[in-house]
C-alpha positions as CSV (number, residue, x, y, z in Angstrom):
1,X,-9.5,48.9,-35.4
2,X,-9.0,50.3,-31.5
3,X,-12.8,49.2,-31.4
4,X,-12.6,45.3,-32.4
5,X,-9.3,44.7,-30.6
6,X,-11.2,46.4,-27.2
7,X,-14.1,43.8,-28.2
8,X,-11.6,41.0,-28.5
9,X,-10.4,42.0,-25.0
10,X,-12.9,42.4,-23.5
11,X,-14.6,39.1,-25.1
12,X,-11.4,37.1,-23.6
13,X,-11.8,38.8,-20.1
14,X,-16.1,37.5,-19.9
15,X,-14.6,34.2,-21.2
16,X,-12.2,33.5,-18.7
17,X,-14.4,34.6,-15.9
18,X,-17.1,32.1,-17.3
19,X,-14.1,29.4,-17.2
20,X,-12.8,30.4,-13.3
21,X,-16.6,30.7,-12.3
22,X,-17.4,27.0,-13.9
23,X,-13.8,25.7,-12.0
24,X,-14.9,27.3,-8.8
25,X,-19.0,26.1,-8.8
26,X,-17.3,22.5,-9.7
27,X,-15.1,22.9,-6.9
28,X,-17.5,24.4,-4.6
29,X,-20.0,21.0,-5.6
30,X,-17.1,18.5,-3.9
31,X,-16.3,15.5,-4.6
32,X,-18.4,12.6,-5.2
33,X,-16.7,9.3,-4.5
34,X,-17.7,6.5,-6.8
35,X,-19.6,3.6,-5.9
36,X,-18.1,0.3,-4.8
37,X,-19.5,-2.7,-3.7
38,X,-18.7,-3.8,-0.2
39,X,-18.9,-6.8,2.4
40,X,-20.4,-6.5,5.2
41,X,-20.2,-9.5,7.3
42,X,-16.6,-10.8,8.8
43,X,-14.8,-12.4,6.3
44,X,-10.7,-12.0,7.8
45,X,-8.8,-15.0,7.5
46,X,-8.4,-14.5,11.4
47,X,-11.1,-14.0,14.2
48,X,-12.2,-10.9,15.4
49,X,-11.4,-9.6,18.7
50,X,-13.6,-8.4,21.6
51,X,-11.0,-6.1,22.3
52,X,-11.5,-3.7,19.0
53,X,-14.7,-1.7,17.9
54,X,-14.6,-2.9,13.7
55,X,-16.1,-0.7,10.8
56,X,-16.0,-0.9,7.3
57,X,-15.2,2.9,5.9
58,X,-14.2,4.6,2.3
59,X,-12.1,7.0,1.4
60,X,-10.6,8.4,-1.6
61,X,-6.9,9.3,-2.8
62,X,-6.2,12.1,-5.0
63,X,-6.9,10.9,-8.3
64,X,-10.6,10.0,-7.1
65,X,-10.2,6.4,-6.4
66,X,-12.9,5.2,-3.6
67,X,-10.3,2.9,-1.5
68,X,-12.3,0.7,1.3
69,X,-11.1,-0.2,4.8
70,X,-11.5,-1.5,7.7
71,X,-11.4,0.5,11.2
72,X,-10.3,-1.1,14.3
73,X,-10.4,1.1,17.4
74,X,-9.9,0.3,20.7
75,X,-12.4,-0.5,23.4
76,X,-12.2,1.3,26.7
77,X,-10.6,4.4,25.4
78,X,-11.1,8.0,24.9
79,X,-10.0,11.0,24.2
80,X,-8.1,11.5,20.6
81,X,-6.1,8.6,20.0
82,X,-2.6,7.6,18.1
83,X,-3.9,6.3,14.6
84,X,-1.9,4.0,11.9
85,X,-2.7,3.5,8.4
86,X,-1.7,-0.5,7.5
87,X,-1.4,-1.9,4.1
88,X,0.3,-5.2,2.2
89,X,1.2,-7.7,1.2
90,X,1.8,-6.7,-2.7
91,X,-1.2,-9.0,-4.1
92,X,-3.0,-9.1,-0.8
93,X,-6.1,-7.8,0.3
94,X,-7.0,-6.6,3.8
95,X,-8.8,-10.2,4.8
96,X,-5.1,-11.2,5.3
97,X,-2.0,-9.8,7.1
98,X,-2.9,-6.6,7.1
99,X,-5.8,-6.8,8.7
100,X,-4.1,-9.0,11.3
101,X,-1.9,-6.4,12.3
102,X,-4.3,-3.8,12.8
103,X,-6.6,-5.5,15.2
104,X,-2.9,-6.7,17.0
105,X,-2.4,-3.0,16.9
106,X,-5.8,-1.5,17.8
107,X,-5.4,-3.9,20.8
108,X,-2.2,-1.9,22.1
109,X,-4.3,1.4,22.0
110,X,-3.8,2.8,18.2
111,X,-6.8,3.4,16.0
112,X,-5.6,1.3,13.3
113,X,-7.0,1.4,9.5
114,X,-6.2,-2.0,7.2
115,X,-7.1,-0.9,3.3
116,X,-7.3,-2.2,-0.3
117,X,-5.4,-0.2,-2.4
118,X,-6.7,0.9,-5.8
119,X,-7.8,-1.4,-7.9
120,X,-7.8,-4.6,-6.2
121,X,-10.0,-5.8,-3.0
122,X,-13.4,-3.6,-2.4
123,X,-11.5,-0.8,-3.5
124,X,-12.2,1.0,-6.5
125,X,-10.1,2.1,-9.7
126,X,-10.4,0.7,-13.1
127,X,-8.9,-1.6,-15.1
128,X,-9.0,-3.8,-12.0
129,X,-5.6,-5.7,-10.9
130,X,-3.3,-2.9,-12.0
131,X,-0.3,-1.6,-9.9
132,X,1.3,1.7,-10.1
133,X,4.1,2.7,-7.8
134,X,2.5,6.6,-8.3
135,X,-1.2,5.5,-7.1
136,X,-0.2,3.1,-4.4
137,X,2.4,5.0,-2.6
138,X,-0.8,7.9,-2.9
139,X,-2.9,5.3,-1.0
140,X,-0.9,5.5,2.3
141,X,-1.6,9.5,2.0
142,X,-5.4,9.3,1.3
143,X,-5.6,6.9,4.2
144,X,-3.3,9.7,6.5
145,X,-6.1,12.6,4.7
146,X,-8.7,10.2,6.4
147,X,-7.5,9.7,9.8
148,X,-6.6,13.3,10.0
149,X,-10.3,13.8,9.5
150,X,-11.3,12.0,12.0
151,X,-12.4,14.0,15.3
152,X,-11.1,11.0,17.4
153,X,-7.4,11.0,15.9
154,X,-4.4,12.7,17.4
155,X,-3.0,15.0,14.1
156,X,0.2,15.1,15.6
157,X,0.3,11.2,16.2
158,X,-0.5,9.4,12.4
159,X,1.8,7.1,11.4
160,X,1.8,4.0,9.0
161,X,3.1,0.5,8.1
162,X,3.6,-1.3,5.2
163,X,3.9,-5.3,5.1
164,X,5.8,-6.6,1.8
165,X,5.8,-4.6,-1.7
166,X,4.0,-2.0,0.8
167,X,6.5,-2.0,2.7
168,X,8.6,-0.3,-0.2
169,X,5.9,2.3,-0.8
170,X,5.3,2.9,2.8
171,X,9.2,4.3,2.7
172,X,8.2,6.1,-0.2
173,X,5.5,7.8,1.0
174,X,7.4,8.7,4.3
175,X,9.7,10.3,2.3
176,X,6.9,12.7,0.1
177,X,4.4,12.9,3.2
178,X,5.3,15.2,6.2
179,X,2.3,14.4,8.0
180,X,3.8,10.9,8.7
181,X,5.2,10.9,11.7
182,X,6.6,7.1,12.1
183,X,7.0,4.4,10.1
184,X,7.5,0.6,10.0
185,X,8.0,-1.8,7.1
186,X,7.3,-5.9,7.7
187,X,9.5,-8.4,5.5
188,X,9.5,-5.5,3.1
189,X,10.0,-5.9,-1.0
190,X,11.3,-3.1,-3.0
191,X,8.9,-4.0,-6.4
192,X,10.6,-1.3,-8.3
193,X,13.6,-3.2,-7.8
194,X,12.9,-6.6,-8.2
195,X,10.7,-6.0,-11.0
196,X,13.7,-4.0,-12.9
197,X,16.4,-6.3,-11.7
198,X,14.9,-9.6,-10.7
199,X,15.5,-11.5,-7.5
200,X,18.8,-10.9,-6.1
201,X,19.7,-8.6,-8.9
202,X,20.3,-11.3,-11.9
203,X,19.1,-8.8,-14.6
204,X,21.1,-6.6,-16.8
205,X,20.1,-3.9,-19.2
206,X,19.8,-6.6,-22.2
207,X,17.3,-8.7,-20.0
208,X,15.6,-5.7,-19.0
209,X,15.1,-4.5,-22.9
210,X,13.4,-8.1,-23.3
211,X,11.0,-7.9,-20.7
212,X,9.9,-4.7,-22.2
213,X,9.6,-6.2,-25.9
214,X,7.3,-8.9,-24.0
215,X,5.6,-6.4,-21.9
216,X,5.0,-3.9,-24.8
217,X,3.8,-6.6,-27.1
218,X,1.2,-7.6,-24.6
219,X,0.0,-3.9,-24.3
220,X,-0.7,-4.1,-27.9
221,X,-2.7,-7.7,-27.8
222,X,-4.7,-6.3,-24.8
223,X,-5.7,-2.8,-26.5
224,X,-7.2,-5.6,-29.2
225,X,-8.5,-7.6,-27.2
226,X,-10.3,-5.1,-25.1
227,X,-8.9,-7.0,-21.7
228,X,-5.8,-7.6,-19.8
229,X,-3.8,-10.6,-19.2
230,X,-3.4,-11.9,-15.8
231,X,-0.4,-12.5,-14.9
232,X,-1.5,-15.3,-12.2
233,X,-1.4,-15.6,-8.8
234,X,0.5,-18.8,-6.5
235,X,-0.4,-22.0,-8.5
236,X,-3.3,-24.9,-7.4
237,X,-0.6,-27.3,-7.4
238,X,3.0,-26.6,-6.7
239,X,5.6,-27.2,-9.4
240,X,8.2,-30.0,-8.8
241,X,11.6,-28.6,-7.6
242,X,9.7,-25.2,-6.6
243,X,12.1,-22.8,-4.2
244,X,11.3,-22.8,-0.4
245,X,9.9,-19.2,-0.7
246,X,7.5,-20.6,-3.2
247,X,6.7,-22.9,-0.9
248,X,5.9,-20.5,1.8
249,X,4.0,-18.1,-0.5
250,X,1.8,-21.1,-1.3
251,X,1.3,-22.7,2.1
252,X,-0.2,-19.1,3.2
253,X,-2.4,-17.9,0.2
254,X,-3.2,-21.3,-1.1
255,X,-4.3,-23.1,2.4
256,X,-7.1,-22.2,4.9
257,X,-4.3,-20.3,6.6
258,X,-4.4,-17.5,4.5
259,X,-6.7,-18.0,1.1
260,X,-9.2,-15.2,0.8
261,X,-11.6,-15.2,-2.6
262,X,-10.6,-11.5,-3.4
263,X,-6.8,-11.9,-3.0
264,X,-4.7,-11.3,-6.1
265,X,-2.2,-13.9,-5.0
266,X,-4.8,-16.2,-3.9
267,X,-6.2,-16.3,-6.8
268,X,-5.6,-14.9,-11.0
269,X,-2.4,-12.6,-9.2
270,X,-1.6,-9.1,-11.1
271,X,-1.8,-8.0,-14.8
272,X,0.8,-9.1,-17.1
273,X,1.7,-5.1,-18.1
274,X,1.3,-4.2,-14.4
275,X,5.0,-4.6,-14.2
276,X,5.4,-1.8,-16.8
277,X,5.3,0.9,-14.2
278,X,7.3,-0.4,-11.6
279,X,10.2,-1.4,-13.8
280,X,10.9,2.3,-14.8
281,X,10.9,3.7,-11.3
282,X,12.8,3.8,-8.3
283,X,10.6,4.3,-5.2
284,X,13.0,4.7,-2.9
285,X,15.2,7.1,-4.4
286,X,14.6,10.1,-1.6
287,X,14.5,7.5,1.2
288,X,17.3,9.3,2.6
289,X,15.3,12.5,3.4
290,X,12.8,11.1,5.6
291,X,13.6,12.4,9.1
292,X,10.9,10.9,10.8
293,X,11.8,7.6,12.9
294,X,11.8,4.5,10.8
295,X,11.7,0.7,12.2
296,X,12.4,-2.2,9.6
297,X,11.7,-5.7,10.5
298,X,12.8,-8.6,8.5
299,X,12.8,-12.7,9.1
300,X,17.1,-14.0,9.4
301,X,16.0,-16.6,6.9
302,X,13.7,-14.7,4.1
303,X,14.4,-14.7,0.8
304,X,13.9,-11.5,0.7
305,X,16.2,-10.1,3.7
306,X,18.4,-7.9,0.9
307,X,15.8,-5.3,0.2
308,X,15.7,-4.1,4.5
309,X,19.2,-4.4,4.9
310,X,20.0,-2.2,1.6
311,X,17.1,0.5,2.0
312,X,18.1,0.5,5.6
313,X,21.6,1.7,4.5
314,X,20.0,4.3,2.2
315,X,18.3,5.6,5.6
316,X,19.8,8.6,7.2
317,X,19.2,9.4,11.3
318,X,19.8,8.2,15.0
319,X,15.9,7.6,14.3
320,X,16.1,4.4,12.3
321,X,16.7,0.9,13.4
322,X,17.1,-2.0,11.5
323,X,15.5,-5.5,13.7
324,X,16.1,-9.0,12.1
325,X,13.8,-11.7,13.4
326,X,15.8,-15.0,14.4
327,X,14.5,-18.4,12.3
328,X,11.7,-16.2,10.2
329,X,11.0,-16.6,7.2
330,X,9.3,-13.9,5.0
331,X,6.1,-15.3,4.9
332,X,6.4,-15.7,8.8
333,X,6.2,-11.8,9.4
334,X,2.2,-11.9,7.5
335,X,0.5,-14.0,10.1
336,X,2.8,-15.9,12.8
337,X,2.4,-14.4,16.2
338,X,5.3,-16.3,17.7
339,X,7.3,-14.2,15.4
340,X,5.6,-11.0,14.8
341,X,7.4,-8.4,17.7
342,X,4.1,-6.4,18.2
343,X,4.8,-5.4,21.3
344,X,8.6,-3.7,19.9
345,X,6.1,-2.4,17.1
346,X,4.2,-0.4,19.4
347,X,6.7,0.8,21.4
348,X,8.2,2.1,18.9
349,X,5.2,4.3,17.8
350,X,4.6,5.0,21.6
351,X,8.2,6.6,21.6
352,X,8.0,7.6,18.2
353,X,5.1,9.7,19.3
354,X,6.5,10.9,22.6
355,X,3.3,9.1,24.6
């Protein structure tokens, strides 16, 4: 009896030796990011500067997702550099706004990176078009793992800015990431909220448990079908009667302005169940611990004014500052430069960073 329980022991011992010596040679292999088709040539809905150095780079996030970005860095400097990580709008791809304000950025000194987060743009992640308020705040972290990687990047000096529904999940990730040092948010959107409670808060528990009979039946119809519905981007043609935010939305992602061929908003939008995720969590629930400095920047006239001037109230600190752009709208902040302060932007990194 002493003999086969020692053999049993001893049997369990080899076996988990075997298991910790596969985990380690997998671990010791690295990781492999997966493949994802990428453009080379300059296709940003605005014109590159001679300013900036541009590259295409990857980089993955935590739950192996190859995310794709572009690099601006700025000419006729050396040494390690301050570096921001930029993402946004919610639907957008980095053609667009955010890729605007990193070359604005870069311009002022800042190695900036613009990226696609998971599952829409060049970046990777399967089923394509799917948000997650988990996997997109992670996005702004892989793209602070990157920079910190970079042998040109100040570690002490990484901050990041979210434009939009990023602007939500940039707060959120300031307030799980140490390594952040500053943040800004641009004519930000809580989508946690708004998808939960609607614009300007119009929907109670009752509308919320409908959305979720919709929502839930469509999971079912799309496990059948083997595909997602879209949910739809801006419209070819704009509705009779449509609200002036409409309006705006569609004058930038619908017109030469702003249309780019891989943008969710420009084109078939989000899927239908995408909203699934975001109605059942509150990103910015621990916004009051993040200690490093915060700037929010809204347009007097947006739509969508409410979500700054509530998370701003969440927001604890001499560090935090709350700037409201006179006349703009919120589609202003993605692309006008007579209203985009990007100058107050990047002095408030400089001091931010103590350069």
């Amino acid at each position: 009896m002493r003999k086969k329980i020692c053999l049993s022991v001893i049997s369990s011992f080899v076996l988990a030796c075997a298991i910790q010596c596969s985990q380690a040679e997998l671990l010791n292999q690295g990781f492999t990011m997966q493949k994802v088709s990428v453009t080379e040539q300059w296709d940003k809905t605005f014109k590159l500067s001679d300013k900036v150095i541009y590259q295409k780079v990857q980089f993955h996030n935590r739950y192996g997702i190859t995310l794709v970005g572009d690099l601006y860095i700025p000419k006729n400097k050396e040494g390690k550099l301050s570096a921001l990580a930029i993402s946004g709008p919610f639907g957008a791809v980095k053609e667009q706004a955010s890729g605007l304000y990193a070359q604005k950025l870069a311009e002022r000194g800042f190695i900036t990176l613009a990226f696609d987060p998971s599952f829409t743009g060049e970046s990777g992640g399967y089923p394509r078009f799917m948000a997650s308020p988990d996997i997109n705040t992670e996005d702004f972290s892989a793209a602070v793992d990157y920079l910190l990687n970079r042998e040109d990047v100040d570690q002490d000096r990484v901050g990041i800015l979210g434009i939009c529904g990023f602007g939500g999940f940039a707060l959120n990730a300031a307030a799980a990431d140490t390594r952040i040092k500053a943040t800004v948010t641009s004519t930000m959107y809580d989508m946690t909220r708004v998808s939960a409670y609607g614009y300007n808060d119009i929907n109670d528990a009752d509308a919320r448990y409908q959305m979720r009979e919709r929502l839930n039946k469509q999971r079912t119809i799309d496990y059948k079908n083997n595909s997602y519905a879209m949910a739809g981007g801006n419209p070819d043609v704009l509705p009779e009667g449509a609200p002036q935010f409409m309006k705006d939305y569609w004058d930038y992602y619908k017109t030469d302005r702003g249309y780019h061929k891989r943008s969710l908003n420009s084109n078939e939008g989000w899927t239908v169940t995408s909203a699934l995720s975001l109605i059942n969590a509150k990103i910015l629930a621990f916004a009051d611990e993040i200690r490093a400095p915060v700037l929010m920047i809204h347009g007097e006239k947006a739509h969508s004014r409410y979500f700054s001037e509530t998370a701003f109230k969440k927001l604890k600190g001499d560090n935090k500052e709350l700037m409201i752009i006179k006349d703009a709208n919120h589609v202003d902040l993605y692309d006008n430069l007579d209203k985009i302060p990007f100058e107050k932007i990047a002095d408030f990194y400089e001091k931010s960073f103590n350069l």
